[in-house]
C-alpha positions, 0 to 999 in steps of 0.5 A: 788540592787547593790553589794555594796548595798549588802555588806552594807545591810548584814552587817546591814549597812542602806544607806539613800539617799542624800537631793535634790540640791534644798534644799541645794543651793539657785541657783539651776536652775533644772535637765532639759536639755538645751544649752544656748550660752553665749556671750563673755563678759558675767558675772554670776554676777557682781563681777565674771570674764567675759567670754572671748569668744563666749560658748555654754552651754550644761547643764545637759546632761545626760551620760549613764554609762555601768550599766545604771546610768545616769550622768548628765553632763555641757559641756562648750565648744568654739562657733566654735566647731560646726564644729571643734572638741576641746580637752576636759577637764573633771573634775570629783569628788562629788563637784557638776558641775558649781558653784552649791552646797555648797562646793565652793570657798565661803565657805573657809576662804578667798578664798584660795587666789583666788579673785572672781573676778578672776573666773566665777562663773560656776568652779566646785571645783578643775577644770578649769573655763570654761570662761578662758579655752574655750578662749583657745579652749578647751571644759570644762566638768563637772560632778556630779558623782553618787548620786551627785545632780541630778546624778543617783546612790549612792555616795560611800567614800572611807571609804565604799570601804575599808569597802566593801573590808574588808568584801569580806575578811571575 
């Protein structure tokens, strides 16, 4: 039992378990690991953005944290960086990784003014998409943060952190 799980257990608060990502999202495409290479001019669907350069897809790859929980992980990143290493740019919150879920760009009234057209499809929320920004060299990682999808762990809010906090007061 974590310590967090601790302070919630003795303040007989019970944590459930958060529903599995295939239930939610009708694109789920499974927890394995996989590397497709995705070739320039590709699109997810017909109304997205193409992909403006040759992109390996790293899908699902599994990052251990210092407790153990293991992360899974999309890395999109250049054709070339085989053999020559690119920045990354890492995008981190519980809005699932590469256009799965149900908190999308789909689900705002009107978009918030971005055209699908304009987007590829595998953007997580609040990040870059990696269609444009591999173009430009750099590696786009995405992850589901704990307890998300099919990261291991416990999501926490916010409101769980001030709550713990104010416990270990008392």
């Amino acid at each position: 039992m974590s310590s967090t799980e601790a302070a919630f257990a003795q303040a007989g608060i019970v944590l459930r378990g958060t529903r599995l990502p295939e239930s939610l999202d009708p694109e789920y495409d499974g927890h394995e690991e996989r590397t497709s290479h995705i070739k320039a001019g590709w699109k997810r669907h017909p109304d997205c953005a193409a992909f403006a350069a040759d992109t390996i897809w790293d899908a699902n790859v599994s990052v251990m944290m210092r407790d153990g929980v293991r992360l899974k992980t999309d890395i999109f990143r250049p054709a070339q960086s085989d053999s020559v290493k690119v920045p990354a740019l890492i995008a981190w919150s519980p809005y699932n990784k590469s256009g799965r879920g149900f908190f999308k760009l789909d689900s705002i009234p009107g978009r918030v003014g971005v055209p699908k057209a304009r987007l590829s499809g595998f953007e997580k929320f609040e990040a870059p998409d990696p269609a444009e920004w591999t173009a430009r060299g750099y590696a786009v990682v995405n992850c589901d943060t704990r307890g998300v999808n099919d990261s291991e762990g416990n999501i926490v809010y916010v409101v769980s952190y001030l709550f713990t906090a104010r416990l270990s007061k008392e």
